[in-house]
SESEKOL-591866 format. One record per residue: residue number from 0; x, y, z of N, C-alpha, C, CB in turn. Coordinates in pm, whole numbers. Glycine has a CB too. Layout:
# residues N
PT  num     npx     npy     npz    capx    capy    capz     cpx     cpy     cpz    cbpx    cbpy    cbpz
PT  NUM       X       Y       Z       X       Y       Z       X       Y       Z       X       Y       Z
...
***
This chain:
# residues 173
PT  num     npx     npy     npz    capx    capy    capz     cpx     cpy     cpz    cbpx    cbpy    cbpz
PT    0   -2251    2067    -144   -2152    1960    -145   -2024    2009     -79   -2125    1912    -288
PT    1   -1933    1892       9   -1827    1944      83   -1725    1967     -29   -1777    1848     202
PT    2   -1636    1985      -4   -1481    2043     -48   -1425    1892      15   -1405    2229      49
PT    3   -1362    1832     -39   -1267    1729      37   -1121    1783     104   -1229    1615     -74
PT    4   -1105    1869      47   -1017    1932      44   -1029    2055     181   -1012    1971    -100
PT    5   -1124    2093     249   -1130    2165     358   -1082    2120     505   -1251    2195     359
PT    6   -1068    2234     570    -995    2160     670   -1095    2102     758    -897    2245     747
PT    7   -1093    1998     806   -1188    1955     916   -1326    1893     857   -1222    2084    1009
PT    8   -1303    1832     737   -1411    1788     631   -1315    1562     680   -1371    1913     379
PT    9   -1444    1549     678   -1430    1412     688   -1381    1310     566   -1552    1377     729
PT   10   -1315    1383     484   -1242    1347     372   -1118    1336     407   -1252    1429     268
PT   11   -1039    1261     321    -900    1245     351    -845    1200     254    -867    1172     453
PT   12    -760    1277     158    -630    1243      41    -635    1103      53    -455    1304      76
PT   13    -644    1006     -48    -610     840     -25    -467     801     -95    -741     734    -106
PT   14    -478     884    -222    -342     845    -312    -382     898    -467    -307     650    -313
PT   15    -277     973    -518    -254    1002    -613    -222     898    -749    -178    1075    -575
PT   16    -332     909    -819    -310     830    -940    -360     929   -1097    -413     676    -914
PT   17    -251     901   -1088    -222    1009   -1279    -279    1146   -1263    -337     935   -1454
PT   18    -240    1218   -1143    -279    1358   -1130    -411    1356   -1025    -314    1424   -1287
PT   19    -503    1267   -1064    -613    1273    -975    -631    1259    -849    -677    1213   -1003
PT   20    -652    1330    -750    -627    1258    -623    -789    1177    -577    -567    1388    -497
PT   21    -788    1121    -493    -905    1024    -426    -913    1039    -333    -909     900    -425
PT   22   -1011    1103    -307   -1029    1122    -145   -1136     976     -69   -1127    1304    -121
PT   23   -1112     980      56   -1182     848     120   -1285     901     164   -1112     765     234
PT   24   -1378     894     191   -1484     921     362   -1465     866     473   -1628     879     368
PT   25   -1563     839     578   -1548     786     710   -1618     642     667   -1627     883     842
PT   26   -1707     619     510   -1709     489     526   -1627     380     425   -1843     467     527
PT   27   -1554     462     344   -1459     383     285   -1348     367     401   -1406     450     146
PT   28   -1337     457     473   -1220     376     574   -1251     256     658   -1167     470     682
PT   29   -1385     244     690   -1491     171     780   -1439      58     695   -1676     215     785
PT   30   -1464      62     553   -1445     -87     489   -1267    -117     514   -1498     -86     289
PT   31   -1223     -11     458   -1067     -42     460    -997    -110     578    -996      82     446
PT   32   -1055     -46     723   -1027     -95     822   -1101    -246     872   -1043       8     896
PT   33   -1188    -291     792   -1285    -392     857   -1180    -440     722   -1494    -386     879
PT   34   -1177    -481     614   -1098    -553     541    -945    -611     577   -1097    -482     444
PT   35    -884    -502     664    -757    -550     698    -762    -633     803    -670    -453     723
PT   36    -867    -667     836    -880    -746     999    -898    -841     945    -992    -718    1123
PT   37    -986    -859     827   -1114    -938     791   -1132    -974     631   -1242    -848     839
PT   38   -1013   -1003     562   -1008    -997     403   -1089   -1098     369    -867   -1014     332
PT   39   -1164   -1219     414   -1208   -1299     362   -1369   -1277     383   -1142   -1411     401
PT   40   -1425   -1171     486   -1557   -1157     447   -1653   -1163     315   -1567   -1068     483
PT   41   -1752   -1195     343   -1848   -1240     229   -1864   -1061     174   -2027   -1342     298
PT   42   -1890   -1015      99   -1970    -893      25   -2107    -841     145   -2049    -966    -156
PT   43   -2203    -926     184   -2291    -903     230   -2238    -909     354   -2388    -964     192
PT   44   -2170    -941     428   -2097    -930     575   -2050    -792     590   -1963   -1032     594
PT   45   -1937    -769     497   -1889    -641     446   -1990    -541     491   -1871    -639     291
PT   46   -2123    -544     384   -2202    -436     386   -2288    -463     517   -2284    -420     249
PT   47   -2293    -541     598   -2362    -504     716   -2286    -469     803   -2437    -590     767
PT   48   -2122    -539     830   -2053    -417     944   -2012    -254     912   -1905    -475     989
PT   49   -2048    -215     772   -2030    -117     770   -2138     -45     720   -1933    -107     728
PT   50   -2243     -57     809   -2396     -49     784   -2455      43     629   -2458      35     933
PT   51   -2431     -34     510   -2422       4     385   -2551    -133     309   -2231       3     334
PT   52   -2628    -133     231   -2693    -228     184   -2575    -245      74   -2851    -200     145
PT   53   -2610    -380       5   -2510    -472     -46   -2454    -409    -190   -2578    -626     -65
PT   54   -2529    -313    -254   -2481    -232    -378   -2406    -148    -350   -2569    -170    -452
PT   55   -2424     -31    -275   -2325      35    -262   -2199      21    -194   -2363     109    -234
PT   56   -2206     -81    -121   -2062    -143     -51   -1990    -192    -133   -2068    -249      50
PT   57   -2118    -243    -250   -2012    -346    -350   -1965    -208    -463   -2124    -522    -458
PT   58   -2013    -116    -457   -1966       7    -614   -1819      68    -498   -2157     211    -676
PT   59   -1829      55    -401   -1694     149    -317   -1598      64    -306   -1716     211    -157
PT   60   -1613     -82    -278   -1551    -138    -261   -1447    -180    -458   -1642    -229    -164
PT   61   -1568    -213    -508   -1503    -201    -659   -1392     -25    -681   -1680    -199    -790
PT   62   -1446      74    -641   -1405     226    -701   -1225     183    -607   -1548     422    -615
PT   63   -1233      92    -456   -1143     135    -339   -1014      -1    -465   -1224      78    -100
PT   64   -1061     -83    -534    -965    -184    -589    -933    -107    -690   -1012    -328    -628
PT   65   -1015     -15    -776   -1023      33    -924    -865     107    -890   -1186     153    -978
PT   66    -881     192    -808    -774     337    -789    -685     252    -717    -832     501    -689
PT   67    -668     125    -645    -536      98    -622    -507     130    -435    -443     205    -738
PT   68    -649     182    -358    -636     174    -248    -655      12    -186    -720     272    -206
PT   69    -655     -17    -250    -707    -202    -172    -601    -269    -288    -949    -284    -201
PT   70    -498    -307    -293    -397    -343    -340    -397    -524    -382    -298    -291    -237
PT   71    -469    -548    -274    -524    -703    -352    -514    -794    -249    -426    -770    -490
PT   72    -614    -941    -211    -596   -1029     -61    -506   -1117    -107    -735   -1113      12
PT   73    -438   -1150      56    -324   -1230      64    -411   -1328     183    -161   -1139     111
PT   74    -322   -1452     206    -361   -1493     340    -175   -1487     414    -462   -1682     333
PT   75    -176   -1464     505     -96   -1412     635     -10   -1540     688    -211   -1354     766
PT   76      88   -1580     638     131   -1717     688     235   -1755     756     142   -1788     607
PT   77     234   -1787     886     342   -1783     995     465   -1859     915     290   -1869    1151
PT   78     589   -1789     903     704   -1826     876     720   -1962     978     804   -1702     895
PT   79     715   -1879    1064     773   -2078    1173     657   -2210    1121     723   -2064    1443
PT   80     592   -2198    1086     510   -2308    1043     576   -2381     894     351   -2243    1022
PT   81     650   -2274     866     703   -2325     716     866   -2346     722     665   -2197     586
PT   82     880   -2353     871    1068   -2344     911    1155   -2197     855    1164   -2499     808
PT   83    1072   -2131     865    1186   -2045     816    1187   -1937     967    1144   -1953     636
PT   84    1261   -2006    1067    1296   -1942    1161    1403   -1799    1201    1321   -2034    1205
PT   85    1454   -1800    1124    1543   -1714    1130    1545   -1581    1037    1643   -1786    1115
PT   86    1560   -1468    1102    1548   -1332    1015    1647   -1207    1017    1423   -1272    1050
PT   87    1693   -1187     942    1788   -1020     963    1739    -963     880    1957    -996     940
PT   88    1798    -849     954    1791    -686     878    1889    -642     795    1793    -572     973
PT   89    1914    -671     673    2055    -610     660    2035    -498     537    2180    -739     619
PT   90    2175    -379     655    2183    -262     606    2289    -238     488    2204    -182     715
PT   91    2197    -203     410    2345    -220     226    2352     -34     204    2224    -342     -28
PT   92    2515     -55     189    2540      76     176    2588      28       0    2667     153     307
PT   93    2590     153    -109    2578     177    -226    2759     170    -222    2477     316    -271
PT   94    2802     145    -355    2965     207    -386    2939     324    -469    3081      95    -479
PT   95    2850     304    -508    2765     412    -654    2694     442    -660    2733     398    -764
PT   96    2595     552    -648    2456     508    -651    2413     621    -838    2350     573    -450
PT   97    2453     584    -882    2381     645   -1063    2288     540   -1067    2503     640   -1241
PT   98    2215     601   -1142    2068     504   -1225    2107     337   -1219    2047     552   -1439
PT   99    2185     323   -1328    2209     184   -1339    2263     115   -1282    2243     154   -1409
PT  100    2353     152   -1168    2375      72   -1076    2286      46    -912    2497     107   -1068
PT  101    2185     151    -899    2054     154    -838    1953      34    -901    1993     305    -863
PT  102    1910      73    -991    1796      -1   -1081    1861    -153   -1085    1774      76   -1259
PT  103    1965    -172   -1095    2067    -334   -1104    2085    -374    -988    2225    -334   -1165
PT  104    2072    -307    -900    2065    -348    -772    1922    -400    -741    2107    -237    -682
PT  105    1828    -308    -747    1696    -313    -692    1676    -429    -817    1591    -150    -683
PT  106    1672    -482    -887    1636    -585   -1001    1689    -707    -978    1683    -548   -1135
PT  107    1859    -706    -904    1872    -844    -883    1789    -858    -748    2031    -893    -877
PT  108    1775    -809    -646    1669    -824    -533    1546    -875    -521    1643    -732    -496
PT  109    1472    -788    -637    1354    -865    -669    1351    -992    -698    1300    -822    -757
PT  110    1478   -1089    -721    1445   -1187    -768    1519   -1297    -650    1484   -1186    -922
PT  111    1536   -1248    -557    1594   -1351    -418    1463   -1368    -321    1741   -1260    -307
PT  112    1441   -1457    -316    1271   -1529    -287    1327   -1520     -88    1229   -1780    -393
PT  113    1370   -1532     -67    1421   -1436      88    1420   -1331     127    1524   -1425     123
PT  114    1430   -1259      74    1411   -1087     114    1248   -1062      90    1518    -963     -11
PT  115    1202   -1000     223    1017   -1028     221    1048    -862     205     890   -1116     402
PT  116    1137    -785     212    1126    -639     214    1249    -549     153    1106    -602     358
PT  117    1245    -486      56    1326    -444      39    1319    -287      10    1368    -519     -30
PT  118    1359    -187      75    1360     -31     123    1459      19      82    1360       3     262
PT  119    1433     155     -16    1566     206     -34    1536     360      51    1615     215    -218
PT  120    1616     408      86    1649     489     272    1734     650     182    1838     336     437
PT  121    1718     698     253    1762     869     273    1867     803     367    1628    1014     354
PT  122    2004     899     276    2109     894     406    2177     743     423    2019     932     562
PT  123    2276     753     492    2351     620     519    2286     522     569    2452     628     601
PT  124    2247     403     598    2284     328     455    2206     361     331    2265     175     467
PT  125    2191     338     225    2133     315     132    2033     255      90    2180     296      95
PT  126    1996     107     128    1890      -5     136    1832     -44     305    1970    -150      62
PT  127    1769     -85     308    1700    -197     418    1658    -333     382    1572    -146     473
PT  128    1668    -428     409    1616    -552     344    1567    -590     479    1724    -660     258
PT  129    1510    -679     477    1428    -797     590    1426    -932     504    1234    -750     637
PT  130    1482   -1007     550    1573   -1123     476    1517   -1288     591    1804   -1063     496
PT  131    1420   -1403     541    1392   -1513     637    1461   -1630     588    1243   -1543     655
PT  132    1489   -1720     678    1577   -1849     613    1565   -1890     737    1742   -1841     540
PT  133    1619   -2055     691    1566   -2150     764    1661   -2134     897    1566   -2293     686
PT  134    1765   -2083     913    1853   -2109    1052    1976   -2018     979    1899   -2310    1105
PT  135    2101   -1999    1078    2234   -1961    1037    2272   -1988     942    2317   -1988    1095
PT  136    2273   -2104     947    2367   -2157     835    2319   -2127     664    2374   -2329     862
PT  137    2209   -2126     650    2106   -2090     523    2179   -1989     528    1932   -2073     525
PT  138    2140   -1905     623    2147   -1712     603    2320   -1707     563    2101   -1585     808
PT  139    2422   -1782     648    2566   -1732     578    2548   -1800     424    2730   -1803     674
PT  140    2483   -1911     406    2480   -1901     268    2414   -1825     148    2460   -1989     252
PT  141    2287   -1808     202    2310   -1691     136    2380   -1571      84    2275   -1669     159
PT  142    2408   -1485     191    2498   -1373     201    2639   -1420     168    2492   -1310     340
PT  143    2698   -1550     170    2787   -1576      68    2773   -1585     -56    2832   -1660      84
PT  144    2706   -1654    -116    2602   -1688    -267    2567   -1599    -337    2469   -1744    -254
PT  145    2498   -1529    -255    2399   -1419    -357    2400   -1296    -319    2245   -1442    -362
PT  146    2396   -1243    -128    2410   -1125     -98    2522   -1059    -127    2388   -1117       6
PT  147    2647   -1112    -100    2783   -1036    -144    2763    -972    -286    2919   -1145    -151
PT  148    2718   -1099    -387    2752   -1050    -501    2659    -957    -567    2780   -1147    -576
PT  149    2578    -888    -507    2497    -811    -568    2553    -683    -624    2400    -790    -486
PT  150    2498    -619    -734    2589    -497    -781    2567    -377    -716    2573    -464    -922
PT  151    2693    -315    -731    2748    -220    -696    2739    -157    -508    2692    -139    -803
PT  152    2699    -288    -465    2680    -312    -306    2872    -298    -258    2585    -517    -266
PT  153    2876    -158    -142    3017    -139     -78    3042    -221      46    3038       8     -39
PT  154    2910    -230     127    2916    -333     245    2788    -328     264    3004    -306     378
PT  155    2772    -442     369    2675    -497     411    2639    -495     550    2685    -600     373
PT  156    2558    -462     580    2545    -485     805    2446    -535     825    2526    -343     932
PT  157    2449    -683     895    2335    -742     928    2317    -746    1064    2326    -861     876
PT  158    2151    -725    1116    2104    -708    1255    2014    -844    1242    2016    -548    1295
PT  159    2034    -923    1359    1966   -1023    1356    1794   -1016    1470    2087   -1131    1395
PT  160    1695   -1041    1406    1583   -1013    1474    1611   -1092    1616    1448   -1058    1389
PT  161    1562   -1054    1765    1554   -1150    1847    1380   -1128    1869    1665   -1134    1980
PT  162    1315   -1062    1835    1191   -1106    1865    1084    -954    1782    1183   -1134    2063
PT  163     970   -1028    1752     859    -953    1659     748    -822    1771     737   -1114    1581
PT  164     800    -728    1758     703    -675    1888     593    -597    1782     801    -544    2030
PT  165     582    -564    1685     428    -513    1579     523    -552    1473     346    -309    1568
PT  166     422    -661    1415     418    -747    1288     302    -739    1250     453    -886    1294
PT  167     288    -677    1124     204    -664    1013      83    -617    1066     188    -786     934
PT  168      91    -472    1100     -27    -410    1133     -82    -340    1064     -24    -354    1218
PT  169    -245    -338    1101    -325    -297     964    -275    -138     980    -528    -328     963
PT  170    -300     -42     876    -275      54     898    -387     179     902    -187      56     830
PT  171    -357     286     973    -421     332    1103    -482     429    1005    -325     388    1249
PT  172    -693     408    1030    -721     483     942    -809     522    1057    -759     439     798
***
């Protein structure tokens, strides 16, 4: 039996959960990568592009949800179809950054249904957000309304998107 852990072994670290690590093979990535293209395949589709009969695609595929590598399906839905044309980046620098004014920050965030991303960063600034609304005028209201007043936020710098060049790419296994 291999070592997952050797160098040049077709294993690969997936993610650490409660000490244990999980290693992948070349055909759990096969699924991982055919899933991100393809989340709505049938089970038996599954197991024939990744030439597996239908049990064991279905025990890896269960082990790849169990540990938290397959995080759960979404369907993918163009913002402009729903008017929400407009997007910035805005960079939040801290006045404070101790526990509770971190954690009070990151808590009122979670709950502004506009921000599709929110990153906290090494180094100046402090946060990243990715923030959609329907046009200008939404977005200054917002950032009057709700972005200013967030806690313990010193300033704010917003970059306005002019165009999407890699949006939501599967990631590279």
């Amino acid at each position: 039996m291999c070592d997952p852990r050797e160098r040049g072994s077709n294993y690969s670290p997936l993610e650490v959960l409660s000490g244990k690590i999980r290693f992948v093979d070349a055909i759990d990535r096969k699924i991982l990568a055919t899933l991100q293209l393809e989340g709505r395949l049938t089970l038996t589709d599954l197991a024939a592009r990744v030439q597996l009969s239908v049990s064991p695609c279905h025990r890896r595929l269960r082990e790849l949800e169990r540990t938290g590598a397959i995080r759960g399906y979404r369907a993918v839905v163009d913002p402009v179809a729903l008017g929400l044309t407009f997007e910035a980046l805005v960079f939040v620098t801290m006045r404070q950054e101790d526990r509770e004014t971190l954690l009070g920050f990151e808590e009122a965030v979670t709950r502004i249904p506009n921000v599709l991303l929110a990153q906290r960063l090494f180094g100046d600034p402090d946060y990243l957000l990715r923030i959609v609304t329907a046009d200008l005028a939404d977005y200054q209201q917002l950032q009057d309304d709700t972005l200013s007043v967030l806690p313990g936020v010193a300033r704010m710098n917003s970059t306005l998107v002019m165009k999407r060049v890699v949006d939501d790419r599967p990631l590279p296994l």
